[in-house]
MARBA-3410 file (N, C-alpha, C, O; in Angstrom, 1 decimal):
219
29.7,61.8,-19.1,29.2,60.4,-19.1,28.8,60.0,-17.7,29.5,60.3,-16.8 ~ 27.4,59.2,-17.5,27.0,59.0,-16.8,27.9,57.7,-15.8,29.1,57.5,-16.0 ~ 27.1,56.7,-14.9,27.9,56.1,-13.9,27.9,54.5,-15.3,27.0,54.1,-16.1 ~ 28.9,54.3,-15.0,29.1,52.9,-16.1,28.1,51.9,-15.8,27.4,52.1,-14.7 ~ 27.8,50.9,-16.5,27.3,49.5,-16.2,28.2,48.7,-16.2,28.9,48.3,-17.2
28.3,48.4,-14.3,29.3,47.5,-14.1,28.7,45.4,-14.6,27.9,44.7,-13.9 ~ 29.1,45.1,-15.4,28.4,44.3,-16.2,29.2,42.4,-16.0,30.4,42.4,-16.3 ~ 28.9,41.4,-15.7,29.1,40.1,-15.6,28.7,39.7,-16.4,27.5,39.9,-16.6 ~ 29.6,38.7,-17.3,29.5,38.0,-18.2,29.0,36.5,-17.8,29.6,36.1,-16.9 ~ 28.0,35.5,-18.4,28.1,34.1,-17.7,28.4,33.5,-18.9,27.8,33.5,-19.9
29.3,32.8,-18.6,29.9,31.9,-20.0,31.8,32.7,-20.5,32.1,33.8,-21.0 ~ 32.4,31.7,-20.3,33.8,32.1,-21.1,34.1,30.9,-21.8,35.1,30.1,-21.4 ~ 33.4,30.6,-23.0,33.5,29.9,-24.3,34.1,30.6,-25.2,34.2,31.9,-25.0 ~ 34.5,30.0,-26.2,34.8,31.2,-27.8,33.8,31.8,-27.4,33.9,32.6,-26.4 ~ 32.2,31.6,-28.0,31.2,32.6,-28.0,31.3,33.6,-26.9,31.0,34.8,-27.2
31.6,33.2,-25.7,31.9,34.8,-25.1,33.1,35.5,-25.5,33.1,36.7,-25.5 ~ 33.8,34.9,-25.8,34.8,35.5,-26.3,34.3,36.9,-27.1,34.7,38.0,-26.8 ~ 33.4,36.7,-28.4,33.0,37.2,-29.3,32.2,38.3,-28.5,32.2,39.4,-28.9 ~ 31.4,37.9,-27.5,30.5,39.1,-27.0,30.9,39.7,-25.9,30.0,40.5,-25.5 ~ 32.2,39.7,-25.2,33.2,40.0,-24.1,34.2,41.2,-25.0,34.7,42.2,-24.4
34.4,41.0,-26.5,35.2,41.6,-27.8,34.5,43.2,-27.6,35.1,44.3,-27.5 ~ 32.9,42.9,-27.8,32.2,43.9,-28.1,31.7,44.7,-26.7,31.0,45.7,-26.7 ~ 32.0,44.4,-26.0,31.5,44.2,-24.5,33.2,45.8,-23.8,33.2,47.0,-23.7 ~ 33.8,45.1,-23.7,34.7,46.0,-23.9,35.4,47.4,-24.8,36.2,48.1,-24.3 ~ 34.8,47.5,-26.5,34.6,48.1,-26.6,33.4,49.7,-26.5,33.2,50.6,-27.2
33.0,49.5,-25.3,31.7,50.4,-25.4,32.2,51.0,-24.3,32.6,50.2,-23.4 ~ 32.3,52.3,-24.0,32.9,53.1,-22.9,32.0,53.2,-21.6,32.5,53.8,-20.6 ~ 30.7,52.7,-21.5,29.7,53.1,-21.0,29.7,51.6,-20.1,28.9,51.5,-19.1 ~ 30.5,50.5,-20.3,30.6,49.3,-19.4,31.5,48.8,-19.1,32.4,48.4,-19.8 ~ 31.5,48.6,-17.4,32.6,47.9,-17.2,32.6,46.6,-16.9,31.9,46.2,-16.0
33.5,45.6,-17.7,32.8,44.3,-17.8,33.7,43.7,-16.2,34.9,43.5,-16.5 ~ 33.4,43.6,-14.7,34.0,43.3,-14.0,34.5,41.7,-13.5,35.3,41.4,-12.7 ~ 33.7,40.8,-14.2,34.2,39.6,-14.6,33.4,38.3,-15.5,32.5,38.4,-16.3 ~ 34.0,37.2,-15.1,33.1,35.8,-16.5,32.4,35.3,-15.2,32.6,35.9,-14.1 ~ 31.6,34.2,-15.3,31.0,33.1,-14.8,31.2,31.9,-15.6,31.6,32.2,-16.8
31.2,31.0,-15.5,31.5,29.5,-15.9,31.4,28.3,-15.0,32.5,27.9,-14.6 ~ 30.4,27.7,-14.8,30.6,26.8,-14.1,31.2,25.4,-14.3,30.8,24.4,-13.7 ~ 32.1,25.5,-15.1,33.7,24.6,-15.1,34.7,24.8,-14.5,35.8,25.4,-14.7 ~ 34.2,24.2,-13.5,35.3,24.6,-12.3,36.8,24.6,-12.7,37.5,25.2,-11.9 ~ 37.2,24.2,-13.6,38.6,23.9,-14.2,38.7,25.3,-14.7,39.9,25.4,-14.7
38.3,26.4,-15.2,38.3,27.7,-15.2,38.4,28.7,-14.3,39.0,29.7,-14.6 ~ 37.9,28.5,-12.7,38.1,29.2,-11.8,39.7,30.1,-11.5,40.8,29.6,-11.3 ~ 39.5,31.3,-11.6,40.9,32.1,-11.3,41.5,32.0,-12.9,42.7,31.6,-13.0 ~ 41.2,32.1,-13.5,42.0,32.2,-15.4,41.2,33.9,-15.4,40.5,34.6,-14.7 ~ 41.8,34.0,-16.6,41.4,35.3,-17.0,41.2,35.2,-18.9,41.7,34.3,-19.5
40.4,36.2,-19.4,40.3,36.3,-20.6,40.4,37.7,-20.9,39.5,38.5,-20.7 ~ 41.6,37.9,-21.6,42.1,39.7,-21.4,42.4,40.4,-20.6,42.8,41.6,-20.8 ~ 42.4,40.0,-19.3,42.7,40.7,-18.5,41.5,40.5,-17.3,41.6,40.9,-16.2 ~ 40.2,39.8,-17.9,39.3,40.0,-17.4,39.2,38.2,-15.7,39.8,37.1,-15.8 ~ 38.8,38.5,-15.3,39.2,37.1,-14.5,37.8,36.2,-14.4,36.7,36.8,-14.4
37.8,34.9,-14.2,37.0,34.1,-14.4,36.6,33.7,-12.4,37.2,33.2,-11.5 ~ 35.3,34.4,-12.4,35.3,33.9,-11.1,34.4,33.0,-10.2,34.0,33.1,-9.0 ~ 34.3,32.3,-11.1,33.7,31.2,-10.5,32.5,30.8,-11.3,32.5,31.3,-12.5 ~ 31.2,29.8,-10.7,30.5,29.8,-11.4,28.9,29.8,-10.7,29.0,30.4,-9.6 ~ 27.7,29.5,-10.8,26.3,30.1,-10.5,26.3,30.4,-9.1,25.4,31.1,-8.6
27.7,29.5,-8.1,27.1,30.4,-6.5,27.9,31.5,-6.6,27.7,32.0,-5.5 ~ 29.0,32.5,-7.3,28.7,33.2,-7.1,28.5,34.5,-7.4,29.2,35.5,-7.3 ~ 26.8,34.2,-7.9,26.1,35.3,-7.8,25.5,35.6,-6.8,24.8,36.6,-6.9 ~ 25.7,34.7,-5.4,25.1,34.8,-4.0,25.7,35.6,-3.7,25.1,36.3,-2.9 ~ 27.2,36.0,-4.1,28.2,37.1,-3.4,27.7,38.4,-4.2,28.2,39.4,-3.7
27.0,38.6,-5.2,27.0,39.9,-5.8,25.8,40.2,-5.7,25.0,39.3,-5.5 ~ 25.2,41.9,-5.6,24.4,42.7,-5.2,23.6,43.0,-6.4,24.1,43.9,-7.1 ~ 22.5,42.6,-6.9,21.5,42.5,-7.7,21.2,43.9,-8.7,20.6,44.0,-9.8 ~ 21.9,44.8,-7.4,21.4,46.0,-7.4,22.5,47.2,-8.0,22.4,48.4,-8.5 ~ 23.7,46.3,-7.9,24.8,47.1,-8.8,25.3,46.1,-9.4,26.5,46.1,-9.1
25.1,45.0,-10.4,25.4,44.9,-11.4,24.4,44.0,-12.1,23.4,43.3,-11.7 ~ 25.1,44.1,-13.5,23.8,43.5,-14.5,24.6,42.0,-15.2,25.8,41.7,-15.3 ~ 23.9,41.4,-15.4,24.2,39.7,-16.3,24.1,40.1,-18.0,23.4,41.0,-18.5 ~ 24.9,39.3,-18.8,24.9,39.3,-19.9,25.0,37.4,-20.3,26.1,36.9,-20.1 ~ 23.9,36.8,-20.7,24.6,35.2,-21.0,25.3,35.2,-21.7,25.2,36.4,-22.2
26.3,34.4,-22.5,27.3,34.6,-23.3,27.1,32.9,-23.4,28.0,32.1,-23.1 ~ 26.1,32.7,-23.6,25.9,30.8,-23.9,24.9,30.8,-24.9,23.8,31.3,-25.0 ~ 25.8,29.8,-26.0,24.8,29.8,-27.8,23.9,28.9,-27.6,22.8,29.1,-27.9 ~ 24.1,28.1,-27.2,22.6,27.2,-26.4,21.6,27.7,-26.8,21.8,28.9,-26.7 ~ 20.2,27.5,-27.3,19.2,28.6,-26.6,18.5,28.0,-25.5,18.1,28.6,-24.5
18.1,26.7,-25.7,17.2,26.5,-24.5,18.0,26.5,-23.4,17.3,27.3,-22.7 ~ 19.5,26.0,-22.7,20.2,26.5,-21.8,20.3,27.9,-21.4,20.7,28.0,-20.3 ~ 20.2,29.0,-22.0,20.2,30.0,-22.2,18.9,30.8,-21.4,18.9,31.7,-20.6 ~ 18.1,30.0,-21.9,16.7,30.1,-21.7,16.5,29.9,-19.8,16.1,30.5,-18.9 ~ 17.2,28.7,-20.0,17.2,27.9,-18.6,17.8,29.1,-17.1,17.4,29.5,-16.0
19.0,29.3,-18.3,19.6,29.9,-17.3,19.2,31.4,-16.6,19.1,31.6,-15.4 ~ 18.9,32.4,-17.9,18.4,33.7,-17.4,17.2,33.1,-16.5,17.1,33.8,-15.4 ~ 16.3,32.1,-16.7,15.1,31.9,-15.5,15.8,32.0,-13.9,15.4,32.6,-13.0 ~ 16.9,31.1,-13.9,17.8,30.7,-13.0,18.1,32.3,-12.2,17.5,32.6,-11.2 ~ 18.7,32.9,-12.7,19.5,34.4,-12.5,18.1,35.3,-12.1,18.2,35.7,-10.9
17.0,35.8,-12.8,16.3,36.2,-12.8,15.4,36.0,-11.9,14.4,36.7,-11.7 ~ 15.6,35.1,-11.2,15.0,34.3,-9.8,15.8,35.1,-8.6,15.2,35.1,-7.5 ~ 16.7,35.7,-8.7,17.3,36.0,-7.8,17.3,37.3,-7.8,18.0,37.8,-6.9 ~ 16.8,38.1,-8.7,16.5,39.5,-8.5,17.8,40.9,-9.9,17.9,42.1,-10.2 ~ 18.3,39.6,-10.3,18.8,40.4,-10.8,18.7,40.4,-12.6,18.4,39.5,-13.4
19.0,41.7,-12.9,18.6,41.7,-14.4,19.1,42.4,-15.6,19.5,43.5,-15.2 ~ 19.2,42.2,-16.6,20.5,41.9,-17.8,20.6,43.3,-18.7,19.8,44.2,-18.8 ~ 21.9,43.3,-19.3,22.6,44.3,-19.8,22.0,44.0,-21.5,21.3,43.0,-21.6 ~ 22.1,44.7,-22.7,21.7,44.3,-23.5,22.8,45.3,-24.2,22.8,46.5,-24.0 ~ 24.0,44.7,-25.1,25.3,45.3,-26.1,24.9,44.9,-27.5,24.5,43.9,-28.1
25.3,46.3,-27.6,25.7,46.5,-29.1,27.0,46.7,-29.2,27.6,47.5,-28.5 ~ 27.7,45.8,-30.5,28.5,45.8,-30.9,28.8,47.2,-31.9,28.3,47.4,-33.0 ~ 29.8,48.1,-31.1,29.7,49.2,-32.1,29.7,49.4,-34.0,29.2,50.3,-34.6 ~ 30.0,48.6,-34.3,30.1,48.5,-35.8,28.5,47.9,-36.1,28.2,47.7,-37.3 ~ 28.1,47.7,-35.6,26.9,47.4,-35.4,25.9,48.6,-36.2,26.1,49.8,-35.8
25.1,48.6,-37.1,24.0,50.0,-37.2,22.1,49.2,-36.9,21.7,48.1,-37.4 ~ 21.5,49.9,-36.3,20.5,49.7,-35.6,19.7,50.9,-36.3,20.0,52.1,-36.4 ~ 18.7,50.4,-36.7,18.1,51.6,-37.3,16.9,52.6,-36.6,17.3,52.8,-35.4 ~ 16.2,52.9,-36.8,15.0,53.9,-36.4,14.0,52.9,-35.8,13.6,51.9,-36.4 ~ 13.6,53.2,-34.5,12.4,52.4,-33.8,12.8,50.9,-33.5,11.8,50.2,-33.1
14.0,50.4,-33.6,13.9,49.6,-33.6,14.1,48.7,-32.2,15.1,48.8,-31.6 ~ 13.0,48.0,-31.6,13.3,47.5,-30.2,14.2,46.4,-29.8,14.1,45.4,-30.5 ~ 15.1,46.3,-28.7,15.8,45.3,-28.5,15.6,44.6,-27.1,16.5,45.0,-26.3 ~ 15.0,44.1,-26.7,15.3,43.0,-25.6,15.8,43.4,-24.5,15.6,44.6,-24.4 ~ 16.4,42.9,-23.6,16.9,42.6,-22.4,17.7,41.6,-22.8,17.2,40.6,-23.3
19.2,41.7,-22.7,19.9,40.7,-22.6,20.2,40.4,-24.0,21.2,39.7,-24.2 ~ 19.7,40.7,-24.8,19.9,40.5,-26.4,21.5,40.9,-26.7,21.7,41.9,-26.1 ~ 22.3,40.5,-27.2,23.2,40.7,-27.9,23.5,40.9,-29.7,23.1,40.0,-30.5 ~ 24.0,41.8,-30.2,24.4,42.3,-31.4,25.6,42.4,-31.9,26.2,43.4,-31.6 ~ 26.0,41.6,-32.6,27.2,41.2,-33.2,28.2,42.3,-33.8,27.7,43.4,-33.9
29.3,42.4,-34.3,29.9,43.4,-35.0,29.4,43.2,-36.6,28.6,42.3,-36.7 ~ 29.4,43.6,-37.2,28.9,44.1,-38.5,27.2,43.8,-38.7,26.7,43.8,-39.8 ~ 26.7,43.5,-37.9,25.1,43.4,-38.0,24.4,44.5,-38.5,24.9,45.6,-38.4 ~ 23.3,44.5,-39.1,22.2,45.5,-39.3,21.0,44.8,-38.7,20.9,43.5,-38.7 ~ 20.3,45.7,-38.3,18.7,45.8,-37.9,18.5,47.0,-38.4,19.2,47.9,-38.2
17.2,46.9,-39.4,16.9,48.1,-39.7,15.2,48.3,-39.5,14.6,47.3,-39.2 ~ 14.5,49.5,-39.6,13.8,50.5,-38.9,12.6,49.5,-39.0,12.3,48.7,-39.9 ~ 11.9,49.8,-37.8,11.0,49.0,-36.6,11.0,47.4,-36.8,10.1,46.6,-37.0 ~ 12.1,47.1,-36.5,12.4,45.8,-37.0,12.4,45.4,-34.7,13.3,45.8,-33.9 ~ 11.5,44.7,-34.3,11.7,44.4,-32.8,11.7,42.7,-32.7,11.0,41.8,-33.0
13.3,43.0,-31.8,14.4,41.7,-31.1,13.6,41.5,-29.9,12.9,42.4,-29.3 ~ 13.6,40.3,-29.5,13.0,40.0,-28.0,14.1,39.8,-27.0,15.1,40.6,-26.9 ~ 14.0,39.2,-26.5,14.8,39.0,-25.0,15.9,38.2,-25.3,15.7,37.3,-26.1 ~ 17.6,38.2,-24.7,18.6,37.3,-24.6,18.7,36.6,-26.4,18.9,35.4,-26.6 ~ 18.5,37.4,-27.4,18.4,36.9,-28.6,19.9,37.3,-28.9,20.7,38.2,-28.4
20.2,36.4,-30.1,21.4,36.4,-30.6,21.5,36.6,-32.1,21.4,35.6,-32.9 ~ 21.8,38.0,-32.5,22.3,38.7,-33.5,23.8,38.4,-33.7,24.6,39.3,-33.1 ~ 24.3,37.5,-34.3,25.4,37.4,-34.9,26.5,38.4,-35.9,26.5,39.5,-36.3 ~ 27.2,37.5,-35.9,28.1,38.4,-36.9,28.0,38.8,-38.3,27.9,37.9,-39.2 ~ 27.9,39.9,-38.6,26.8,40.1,-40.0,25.9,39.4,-40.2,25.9,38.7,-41.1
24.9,39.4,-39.5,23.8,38.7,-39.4,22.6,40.3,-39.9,22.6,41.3,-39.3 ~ 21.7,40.1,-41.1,21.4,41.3,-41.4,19.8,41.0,-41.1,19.4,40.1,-41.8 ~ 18.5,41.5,-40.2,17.5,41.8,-40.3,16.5,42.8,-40.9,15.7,43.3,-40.1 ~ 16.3,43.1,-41.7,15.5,44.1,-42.8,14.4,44.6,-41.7,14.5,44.2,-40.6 ~ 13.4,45.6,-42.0,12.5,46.8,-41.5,11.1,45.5,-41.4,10.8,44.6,-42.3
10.6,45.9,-39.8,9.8,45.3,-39.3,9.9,44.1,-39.0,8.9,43.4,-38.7 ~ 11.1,43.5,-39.0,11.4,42.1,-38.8,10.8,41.6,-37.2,10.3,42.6,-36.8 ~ 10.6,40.7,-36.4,10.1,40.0,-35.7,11.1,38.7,-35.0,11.1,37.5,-35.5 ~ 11.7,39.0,-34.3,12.5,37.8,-33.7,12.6,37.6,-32.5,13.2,38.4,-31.7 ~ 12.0,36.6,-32.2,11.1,36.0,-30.1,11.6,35.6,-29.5,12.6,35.3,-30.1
11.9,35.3,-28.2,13.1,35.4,-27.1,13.9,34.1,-27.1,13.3,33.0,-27.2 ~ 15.2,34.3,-27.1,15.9,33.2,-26.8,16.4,32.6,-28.2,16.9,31.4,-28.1 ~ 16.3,33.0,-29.5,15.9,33.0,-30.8,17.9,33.1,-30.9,18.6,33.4,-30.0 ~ 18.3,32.6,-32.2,19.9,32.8,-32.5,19.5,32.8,-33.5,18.6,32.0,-33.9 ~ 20.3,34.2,-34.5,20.7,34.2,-35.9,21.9,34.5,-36.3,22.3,35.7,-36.6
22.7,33.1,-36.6,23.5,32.8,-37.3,23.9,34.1,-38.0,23.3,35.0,-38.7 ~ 25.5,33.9,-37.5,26.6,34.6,-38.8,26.0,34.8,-39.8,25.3,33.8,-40.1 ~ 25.9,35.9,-40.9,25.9,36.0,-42.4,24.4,35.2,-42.8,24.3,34.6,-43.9 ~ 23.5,35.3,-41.8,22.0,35.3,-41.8,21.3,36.1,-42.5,21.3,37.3,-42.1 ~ 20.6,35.9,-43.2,19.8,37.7,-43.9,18.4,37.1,-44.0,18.1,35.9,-44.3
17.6,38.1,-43.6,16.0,38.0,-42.6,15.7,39.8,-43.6,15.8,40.9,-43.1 ~ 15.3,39.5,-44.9,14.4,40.7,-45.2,13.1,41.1,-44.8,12.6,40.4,-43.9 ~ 12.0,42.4,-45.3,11.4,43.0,-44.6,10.3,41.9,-44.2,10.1,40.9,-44.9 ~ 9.6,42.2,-42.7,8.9,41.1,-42.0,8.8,39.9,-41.9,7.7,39.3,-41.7 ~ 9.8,39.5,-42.1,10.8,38.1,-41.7,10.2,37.7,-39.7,11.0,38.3,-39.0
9.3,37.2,-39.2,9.3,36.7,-38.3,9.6,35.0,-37.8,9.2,33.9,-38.2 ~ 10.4,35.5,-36.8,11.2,34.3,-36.5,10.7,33.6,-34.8,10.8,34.5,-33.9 ~ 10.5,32.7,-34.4,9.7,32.8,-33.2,10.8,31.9,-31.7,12.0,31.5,-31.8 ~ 10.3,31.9,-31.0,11.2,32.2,-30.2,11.9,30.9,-29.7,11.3,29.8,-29.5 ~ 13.0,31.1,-29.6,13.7,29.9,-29.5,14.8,28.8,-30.4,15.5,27.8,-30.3
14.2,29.6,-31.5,14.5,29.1,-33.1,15.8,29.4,-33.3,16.2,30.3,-32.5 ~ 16.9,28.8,-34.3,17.7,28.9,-34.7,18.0,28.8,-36.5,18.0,27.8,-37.2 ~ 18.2,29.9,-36.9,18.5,30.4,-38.4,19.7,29.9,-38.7,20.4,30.9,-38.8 ~ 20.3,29.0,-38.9,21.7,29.1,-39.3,22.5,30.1,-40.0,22.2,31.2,-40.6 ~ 23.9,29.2,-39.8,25.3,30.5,-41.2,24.8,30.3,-42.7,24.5,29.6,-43.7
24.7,31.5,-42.3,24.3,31.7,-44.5,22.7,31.8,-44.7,22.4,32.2,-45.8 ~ 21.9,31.4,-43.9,20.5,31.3,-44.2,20.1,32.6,-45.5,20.5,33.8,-45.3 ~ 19.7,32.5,-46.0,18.5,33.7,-46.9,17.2,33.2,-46.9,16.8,32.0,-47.0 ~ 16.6,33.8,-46.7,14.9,34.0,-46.4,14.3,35.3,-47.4,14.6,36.4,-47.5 ~ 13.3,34.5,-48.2,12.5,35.5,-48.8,11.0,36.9,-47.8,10.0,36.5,-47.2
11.1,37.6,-48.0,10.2,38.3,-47.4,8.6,37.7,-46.8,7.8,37.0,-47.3 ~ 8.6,38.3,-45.9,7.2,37.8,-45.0,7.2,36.8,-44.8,6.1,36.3,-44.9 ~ 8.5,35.7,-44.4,7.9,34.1,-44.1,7.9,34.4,-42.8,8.0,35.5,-42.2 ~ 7.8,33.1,-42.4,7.5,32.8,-40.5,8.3,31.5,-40.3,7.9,30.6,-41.1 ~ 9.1,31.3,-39.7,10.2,30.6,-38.9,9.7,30.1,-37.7,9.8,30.7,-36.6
9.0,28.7,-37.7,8.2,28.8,-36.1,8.9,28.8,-35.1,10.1,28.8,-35.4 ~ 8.7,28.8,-33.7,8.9,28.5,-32.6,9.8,27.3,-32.3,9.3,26.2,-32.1 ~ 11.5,27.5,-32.2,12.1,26.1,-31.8,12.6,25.4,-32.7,13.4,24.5,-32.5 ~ 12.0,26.0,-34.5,12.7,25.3,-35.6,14.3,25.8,-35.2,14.8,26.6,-34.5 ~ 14.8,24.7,-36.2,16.2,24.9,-36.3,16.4,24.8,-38.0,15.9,23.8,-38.6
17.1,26.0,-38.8,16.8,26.1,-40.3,18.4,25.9,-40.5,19.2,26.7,-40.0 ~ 18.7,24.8,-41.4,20.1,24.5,-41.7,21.0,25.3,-42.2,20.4,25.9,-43.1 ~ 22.6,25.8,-42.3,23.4,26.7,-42.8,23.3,26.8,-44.4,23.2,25.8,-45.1 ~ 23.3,27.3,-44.7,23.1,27.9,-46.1,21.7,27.6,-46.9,21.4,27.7,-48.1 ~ 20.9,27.3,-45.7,19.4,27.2,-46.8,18.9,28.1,-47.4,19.3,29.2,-47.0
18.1,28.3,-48.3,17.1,29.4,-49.0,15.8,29.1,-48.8,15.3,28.2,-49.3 ~ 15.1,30.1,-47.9,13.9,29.4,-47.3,12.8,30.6,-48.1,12.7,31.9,-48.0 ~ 12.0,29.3,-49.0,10.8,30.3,-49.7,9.2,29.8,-49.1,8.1,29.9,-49.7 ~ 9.3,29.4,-48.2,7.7,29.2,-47.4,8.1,29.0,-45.8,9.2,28.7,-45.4 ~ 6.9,29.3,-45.1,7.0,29.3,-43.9,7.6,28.1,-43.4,7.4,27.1,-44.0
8.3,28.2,-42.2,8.8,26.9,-41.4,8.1,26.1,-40.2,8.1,26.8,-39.2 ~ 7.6,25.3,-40.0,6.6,25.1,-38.8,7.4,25.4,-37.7,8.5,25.9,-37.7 ~ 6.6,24.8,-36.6,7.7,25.5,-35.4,7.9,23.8,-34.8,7.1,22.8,-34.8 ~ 9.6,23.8,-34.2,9.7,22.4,-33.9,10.2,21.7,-34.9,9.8,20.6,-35.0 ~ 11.0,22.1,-36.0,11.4,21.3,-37.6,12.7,21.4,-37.2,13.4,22.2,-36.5
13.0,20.4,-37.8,14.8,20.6,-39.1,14.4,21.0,-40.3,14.2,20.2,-41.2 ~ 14.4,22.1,-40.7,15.0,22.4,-42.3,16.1,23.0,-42.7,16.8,23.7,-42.0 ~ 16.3,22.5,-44.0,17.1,22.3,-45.1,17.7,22.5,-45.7,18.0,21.3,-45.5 ~ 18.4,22.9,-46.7,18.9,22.2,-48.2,18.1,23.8,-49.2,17.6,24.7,-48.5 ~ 18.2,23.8,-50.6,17.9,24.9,-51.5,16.6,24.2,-52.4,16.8,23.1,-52.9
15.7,24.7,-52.6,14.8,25.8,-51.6,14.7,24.5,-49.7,14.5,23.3,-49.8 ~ 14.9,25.1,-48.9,14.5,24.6,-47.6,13.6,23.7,-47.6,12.6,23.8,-48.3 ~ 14.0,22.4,-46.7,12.2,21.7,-46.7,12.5,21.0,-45.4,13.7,20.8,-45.0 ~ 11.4,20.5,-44.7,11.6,19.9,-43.2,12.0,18.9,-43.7,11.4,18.4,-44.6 ~ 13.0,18.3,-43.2,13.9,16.6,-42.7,13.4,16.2,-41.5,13.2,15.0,-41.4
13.1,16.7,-40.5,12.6,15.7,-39.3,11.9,16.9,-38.2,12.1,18.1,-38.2 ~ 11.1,16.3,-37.4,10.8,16.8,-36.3,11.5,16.8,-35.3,12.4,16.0,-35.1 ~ 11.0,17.9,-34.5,11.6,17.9,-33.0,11.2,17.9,-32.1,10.5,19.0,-32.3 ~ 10.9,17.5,-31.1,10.5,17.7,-29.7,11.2,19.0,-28.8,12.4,19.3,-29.0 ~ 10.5,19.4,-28.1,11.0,20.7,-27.6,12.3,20.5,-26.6,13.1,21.4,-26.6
12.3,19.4,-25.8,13.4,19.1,-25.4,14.7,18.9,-26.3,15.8,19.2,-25.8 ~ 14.6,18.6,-27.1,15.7,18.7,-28.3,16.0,19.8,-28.6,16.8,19.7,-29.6 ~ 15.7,21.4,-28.3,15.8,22.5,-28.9,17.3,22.8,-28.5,17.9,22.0,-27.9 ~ 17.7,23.7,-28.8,19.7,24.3,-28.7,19.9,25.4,-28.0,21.1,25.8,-28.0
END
């Protein structure tokens, strides 16, 4: 085995929790600590792992031997932040959760995260810092744009494109070939049988927009 990826988590929420779980199972990384800028966290540990501080210091770490993983469900924060980090030269790990299966061709991001029981399957391509949840299932040729979250027990069949920034909720089902725009947010357990604009609230069975959003409102 080659030299590990010594790896920094930012964020110690539950949700890192969840991706710190998977993060540690993989032999190939060593996760050497959290970031959190709640200072009320500094010096705690989660597992063993220690909490050490929050965005100054990445002034103390070398760009050059280690990699960032966000661990914040946010997406536009998320968004905010990799700009932040990435400004400074340094650049991101991308885990799979072993129980995880990933199929043939399929491309994944920078920074992207993949949940424990997820599928992606074959040429299905993840964009950047995207969030594949827990059984979260994407079918062959799927399409999902940076900074994008799909909800736990999500199911996205073949060419399901989802655009970037968007959020799918828990339980979503989606019928084949729709489009999810840009920043929508699609409510937990919807059934979505037509495309979503980008910038919506949808809904309810079959799905339908309840309100607009402004991009500042995004998650």
């Amino acid at each position: 085995m080659g030299e590990r990826t010594r790896l920094l988590l930012y964020g110690a929420s539950g949700h890192a929790k969840v991706i710190l779980d998977g993060a540690l199972r993989l032999p190939e990384v060593e996760v050497i600590g959290l970031l959190d800028d709640n200072g009320a966290l500094r010096g705690k540990e989660i597992w063993g792992i220690p909490i050490l501080g929050g965005f100054p210091e990445l002034t103390r770490q070398d760009p050059k031997r280690v990699r960032l993983l966000l661990a914040v469900g946010a997406n536009d924060a998320r968004k905010r932040l990799a700009e932040r980090i990435a400004a400074l030269g340094f650049s991101f790990a991308t885990v799979v959760h072993p129980s995880a299966r990933i199929g043939r061709g399929v491309v994944l991001g920078a920074g992207t995260v993949v949940m424990a029981g997820a599928v992606i399957n074959a040429d299905a391509r993840i964009g950047a810092h995207v969030i594949v949840n827990t059984g979260a299932t994407i079918d062959h040729d799927g399409t999902i744009g940076d900074f994008a979250h799909i909800s736990p027990g999500a199911h996205l069949p073949g060419e399901v494109k989802v655009g970037a920034l968007a959020l799918v909720g828990v339980g979503v089902s989606v019928i084949p070939r729709i489009t999810i725009g840009e920043g929508a947010i699609v409510g937990a357990g919807a059934v979505v049988i037509k495309d979503v604009p980008p910038w919506v609230v949808a809904a309810g069975v079959p799905a339908r927009v309840i309100r607009e959003l402004r991009p500042a409102e995004s998650h």
